[in-house]
C-alpha positions in Angstrom: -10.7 145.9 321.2 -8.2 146.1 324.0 -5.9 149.2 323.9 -2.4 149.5 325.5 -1.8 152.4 328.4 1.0 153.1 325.9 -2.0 154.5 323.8 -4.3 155.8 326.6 -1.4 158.1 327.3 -0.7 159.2 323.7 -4.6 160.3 323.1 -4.6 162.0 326.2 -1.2 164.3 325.1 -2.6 167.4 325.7 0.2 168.7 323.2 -2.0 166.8 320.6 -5.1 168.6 321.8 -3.8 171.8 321.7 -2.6 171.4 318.0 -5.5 170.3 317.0 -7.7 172.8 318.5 -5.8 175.8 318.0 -4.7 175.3 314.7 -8.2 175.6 313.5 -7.7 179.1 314.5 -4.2 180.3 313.4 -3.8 182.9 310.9 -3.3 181.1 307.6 -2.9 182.5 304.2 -5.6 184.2 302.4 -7.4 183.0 299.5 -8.4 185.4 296.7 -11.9 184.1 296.6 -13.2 186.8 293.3 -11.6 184.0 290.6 -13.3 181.4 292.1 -16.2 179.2 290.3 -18.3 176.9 291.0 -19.0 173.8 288.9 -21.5 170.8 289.1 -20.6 167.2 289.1 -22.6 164.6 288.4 -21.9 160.6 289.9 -22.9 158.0 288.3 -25.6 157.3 290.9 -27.2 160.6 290.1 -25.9 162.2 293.2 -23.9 165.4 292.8 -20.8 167.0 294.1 -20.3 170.9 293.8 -16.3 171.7 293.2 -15.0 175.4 293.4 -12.7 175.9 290.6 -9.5 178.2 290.2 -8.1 178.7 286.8 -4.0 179.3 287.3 -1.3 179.5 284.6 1.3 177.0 285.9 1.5 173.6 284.3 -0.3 172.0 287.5 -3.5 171.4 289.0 -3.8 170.9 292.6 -7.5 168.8 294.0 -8.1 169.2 297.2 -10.5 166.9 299.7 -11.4 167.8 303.2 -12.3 165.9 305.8 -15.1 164.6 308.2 -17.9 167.4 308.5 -15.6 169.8 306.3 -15.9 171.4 303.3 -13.9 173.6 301.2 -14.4 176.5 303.6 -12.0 174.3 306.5 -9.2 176.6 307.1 -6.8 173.9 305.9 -8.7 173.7 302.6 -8.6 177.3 302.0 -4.9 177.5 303.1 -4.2 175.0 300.7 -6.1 176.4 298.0 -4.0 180.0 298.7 -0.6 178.6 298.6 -1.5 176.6 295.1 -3.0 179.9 293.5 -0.3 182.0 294.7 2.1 179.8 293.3 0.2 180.1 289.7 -1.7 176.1 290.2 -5.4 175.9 289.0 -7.0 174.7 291.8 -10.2 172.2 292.2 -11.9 172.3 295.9 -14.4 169.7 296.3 -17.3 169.1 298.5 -17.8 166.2 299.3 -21.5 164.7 299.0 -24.1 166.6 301.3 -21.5 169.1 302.2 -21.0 172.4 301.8 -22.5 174.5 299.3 -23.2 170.5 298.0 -25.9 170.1 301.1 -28.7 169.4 299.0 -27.1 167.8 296.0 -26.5 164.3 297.5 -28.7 161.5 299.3 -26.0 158.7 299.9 -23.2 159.7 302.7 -19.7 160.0 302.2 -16.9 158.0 304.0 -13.5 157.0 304.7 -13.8 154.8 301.8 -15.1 157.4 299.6 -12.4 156.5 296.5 -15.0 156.2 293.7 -16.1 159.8 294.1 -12.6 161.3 294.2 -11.8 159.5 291.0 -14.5 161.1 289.7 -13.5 164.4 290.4 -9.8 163.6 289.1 -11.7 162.4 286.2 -13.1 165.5 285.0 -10.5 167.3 286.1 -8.5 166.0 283.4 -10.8 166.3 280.7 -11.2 169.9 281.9 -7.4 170.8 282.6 -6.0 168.1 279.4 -2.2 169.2 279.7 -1.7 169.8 283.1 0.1 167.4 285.6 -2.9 166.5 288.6 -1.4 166.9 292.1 -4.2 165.6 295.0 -4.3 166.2 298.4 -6.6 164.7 301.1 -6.9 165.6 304.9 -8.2 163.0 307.6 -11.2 161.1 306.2 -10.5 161.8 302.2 -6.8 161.1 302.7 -7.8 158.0 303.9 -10.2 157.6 301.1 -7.4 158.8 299.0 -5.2 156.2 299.7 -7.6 153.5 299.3 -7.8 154.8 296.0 -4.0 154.4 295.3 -4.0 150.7 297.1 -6.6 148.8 296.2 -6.6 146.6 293.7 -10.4 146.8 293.0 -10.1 150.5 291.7 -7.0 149.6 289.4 -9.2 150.9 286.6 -10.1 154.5 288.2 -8.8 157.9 286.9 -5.5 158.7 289.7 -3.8 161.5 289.7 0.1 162.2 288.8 1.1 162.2 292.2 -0.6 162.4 295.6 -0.2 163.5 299.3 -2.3 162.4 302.4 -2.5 164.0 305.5 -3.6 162.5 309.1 -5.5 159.9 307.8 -7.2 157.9 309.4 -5.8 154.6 308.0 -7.0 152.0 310.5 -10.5 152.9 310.8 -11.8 150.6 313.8 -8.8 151.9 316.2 -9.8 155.4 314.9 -13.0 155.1 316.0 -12.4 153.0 319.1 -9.9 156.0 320.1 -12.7 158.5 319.6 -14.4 157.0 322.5 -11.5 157.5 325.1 -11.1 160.2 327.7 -10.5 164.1 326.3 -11.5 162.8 322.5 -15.4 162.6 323.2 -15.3 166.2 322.6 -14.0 165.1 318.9 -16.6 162.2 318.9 -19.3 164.7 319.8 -18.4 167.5 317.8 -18.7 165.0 314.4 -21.4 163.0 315.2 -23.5 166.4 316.7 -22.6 168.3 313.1 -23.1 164.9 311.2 -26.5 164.3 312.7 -27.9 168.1 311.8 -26.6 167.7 308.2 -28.6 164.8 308.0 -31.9 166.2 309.6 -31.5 169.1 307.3 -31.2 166.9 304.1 -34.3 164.7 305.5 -36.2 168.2 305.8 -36.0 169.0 302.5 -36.4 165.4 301.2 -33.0 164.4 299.7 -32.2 161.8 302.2 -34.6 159.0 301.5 -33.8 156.1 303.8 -35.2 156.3 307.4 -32.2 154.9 309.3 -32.2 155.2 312.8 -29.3 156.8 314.9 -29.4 156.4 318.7 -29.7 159.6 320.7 -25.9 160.4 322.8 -24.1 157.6 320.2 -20.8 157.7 319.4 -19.0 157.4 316.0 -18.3 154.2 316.1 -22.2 153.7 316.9 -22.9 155.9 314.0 -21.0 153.8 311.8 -22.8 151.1 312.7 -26.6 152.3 312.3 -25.6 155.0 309.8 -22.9 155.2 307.5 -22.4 151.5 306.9 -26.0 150.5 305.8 -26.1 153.7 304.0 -23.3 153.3 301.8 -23.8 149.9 301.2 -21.7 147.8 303.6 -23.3 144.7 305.3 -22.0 146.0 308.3 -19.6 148.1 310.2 -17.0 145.5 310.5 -17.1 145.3 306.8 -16.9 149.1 306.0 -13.7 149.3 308.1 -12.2 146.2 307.1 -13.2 146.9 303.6 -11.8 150.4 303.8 -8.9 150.8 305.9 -5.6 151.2 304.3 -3.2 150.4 306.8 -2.3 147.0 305.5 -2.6 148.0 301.8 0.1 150.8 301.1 2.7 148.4 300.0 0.3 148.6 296.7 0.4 152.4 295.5 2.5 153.4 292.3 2.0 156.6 292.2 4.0 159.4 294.1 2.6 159.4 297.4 3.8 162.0 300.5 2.2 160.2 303.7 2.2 162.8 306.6 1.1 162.5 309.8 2.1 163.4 313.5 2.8 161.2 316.4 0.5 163.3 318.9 -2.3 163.2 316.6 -5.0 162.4 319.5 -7.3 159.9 317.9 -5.3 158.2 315.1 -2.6 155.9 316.5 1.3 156.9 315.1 1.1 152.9 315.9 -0.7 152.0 312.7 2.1 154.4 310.8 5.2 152.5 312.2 3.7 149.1 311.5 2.6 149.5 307.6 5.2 148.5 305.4 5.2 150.7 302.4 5.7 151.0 298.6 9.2 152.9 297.4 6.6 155.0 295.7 5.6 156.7 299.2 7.7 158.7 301.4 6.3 158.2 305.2 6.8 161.3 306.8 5.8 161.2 310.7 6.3 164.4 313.0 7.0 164.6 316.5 3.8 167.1 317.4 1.2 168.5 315.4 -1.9 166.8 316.6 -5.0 166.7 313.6 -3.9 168.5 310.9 -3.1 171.4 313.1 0.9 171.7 313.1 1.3 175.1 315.2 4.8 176.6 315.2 5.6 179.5 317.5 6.8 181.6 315.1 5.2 183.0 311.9 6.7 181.5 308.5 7.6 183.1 304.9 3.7 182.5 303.9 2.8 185.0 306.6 1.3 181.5 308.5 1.9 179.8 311.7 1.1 176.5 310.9 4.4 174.4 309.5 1.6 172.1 307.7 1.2 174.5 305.2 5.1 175.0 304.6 5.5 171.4 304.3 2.6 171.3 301.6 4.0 174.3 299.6 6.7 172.6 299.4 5.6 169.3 298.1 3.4 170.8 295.6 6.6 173.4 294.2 8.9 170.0 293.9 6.0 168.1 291.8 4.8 171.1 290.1 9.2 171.5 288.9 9.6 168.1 288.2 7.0 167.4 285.6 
């Protein structure tokens, strides 16, 4: 794959960098973790996912997904999770499979196109919270997976919820990974593949992994892909895990009430791919001029006592659902 130096230059914005790497570390606000529980769910497969449940009064539930090599502890999760509850939402966190608290639960990997298991969670959260209206949220990876869940056809018969927003995601998944590759993003292609790797060795350890795939030593994603997470999951291939589960030419599809938000500088997933889908009237594209991967820094501290205008943005989306239904 042949990229422009239109995109060279936009993965080297350091702008982008900076978002993204400080806005792991900006004061965000705090979850009240003391009415939190945690709840077992079993996939059809027999693997399990472990979801961390808030109880709230208001007439909506918010489900939250984070993204590669997170959990519900990310700071964006547990932001998320604080502005919900503090608005009176019951909240569902999930970890996804092998994550988490979830480590041991779960022998097959999770992935981009990871829709089945978040219907699944939507699923029993709606035999578990029966008259409330189901908001979702996913970041990077699982609003990707999200999406695809919203899109395709093939899952037209999965529990969705009442309306759902997806942040950076990563909906072409070959320039994703190809962009991972270039320049100042290695450090990003390291840092998943390095935590990815040890999650997997730990799993092997203690005998919950049972396949004996091998993954070159110094590999990149987009190699891991390819002796990993494809043959893992199922896929014949790589090729046919990103073409199977990109979304970038299927949003024209959803139905549901979808907020798509991403930012032009985000350093590894092309604002390109963003500009070039054409969309349903049930989704509102909303692209920002700087903000990096889901790290939106603003210079000065907000109403929620945060710095981070991401998590004004998704207060707000979640109050207007939360009043219209």
């Amino acid at each position: 794959m042949i990229f422009s130096p239109q995109k060279i230059a936009m993965q080297q914005n350091i702008s982008g960098h900076l978002h993204t790497i400080l806005g792991v570390f900006a004061p965000t606000p705090r979850l009240e973790q003391k009415n939190i529980s945690q709840k077992i769910l079993t996939l059809d497969d027999g693997d399990q996912l472990s979801l961390h449940v808030i109880v709230g009064t208001s007439n909506t539930v918010v489900c939250l997904f984070h993204g590669l090599t997170g959990s519900v502890n990310s700071p964006y999760m547990k932001s998320t999770a604080a502005l919900a509850q503090a608005q009176g939402h019951s909240v569902v966190m999930c970890n996804h499979r092998g994550c988490g608290d979830g480590m041991f639960l779960a022998q097959h990997p999770y992935h981009s196109g990871s829709a089945g298991d978040i219907a699944a969670v939507l699923k029993w959260t709606r035999e578990h919270f029966a008259q409330k209206k189901i908001s979702a949220i996913g970041f990077s990876l699982s609003a990707n997976a999200l999406l695809l869940l919203l899109s395709d056809k093939k899952f037209e018969h999965l529990t969705k919820p009442d309306a759902a927003i997806a942040v950076n995601a990563p909906i072409n998944l070959a320039g994703c990974a190809q962009m991972l590759k270039m320049g100042l993003n290695r450090f990003y292609d390291r840092h998943f593949v390095s935590a990815l790797r040890k999650n997997i060795s730990a799993r092997r350890v203690q005998g919950v992994i049972k396949n004996n795939f091998k993954i070159p030593e110094n590999c990149t994603l987009y190699d891991f892909d390819k002796h990993y997470t494809s043959p893992a999951a199922g896929f014949k291939n790589r090729e046919e895990y990103y073409h199977q589960c990109s979304t970038h030419g299927k949003l024209e599809n959803i139905t549901i009430p979808t907020k798509v938000l991403t930012a032009a500088n985000d350093p590894f997933i092309d604002v390109a791919d963003y500009q070039k889908a054409k969309y349903s009237s049930a989704v509102e594209m909303k692209i920002l001029k700087t903000g990096g991967h889901i790290g939106y820094l603003q210079l000065k501290k907000n109403h929620l006592g945060s710095y981070r205008s991401l998590d004004q943005l998704l207060q707000n989306y979640v109050s207007d659902f939360s009043q219209n239904n």
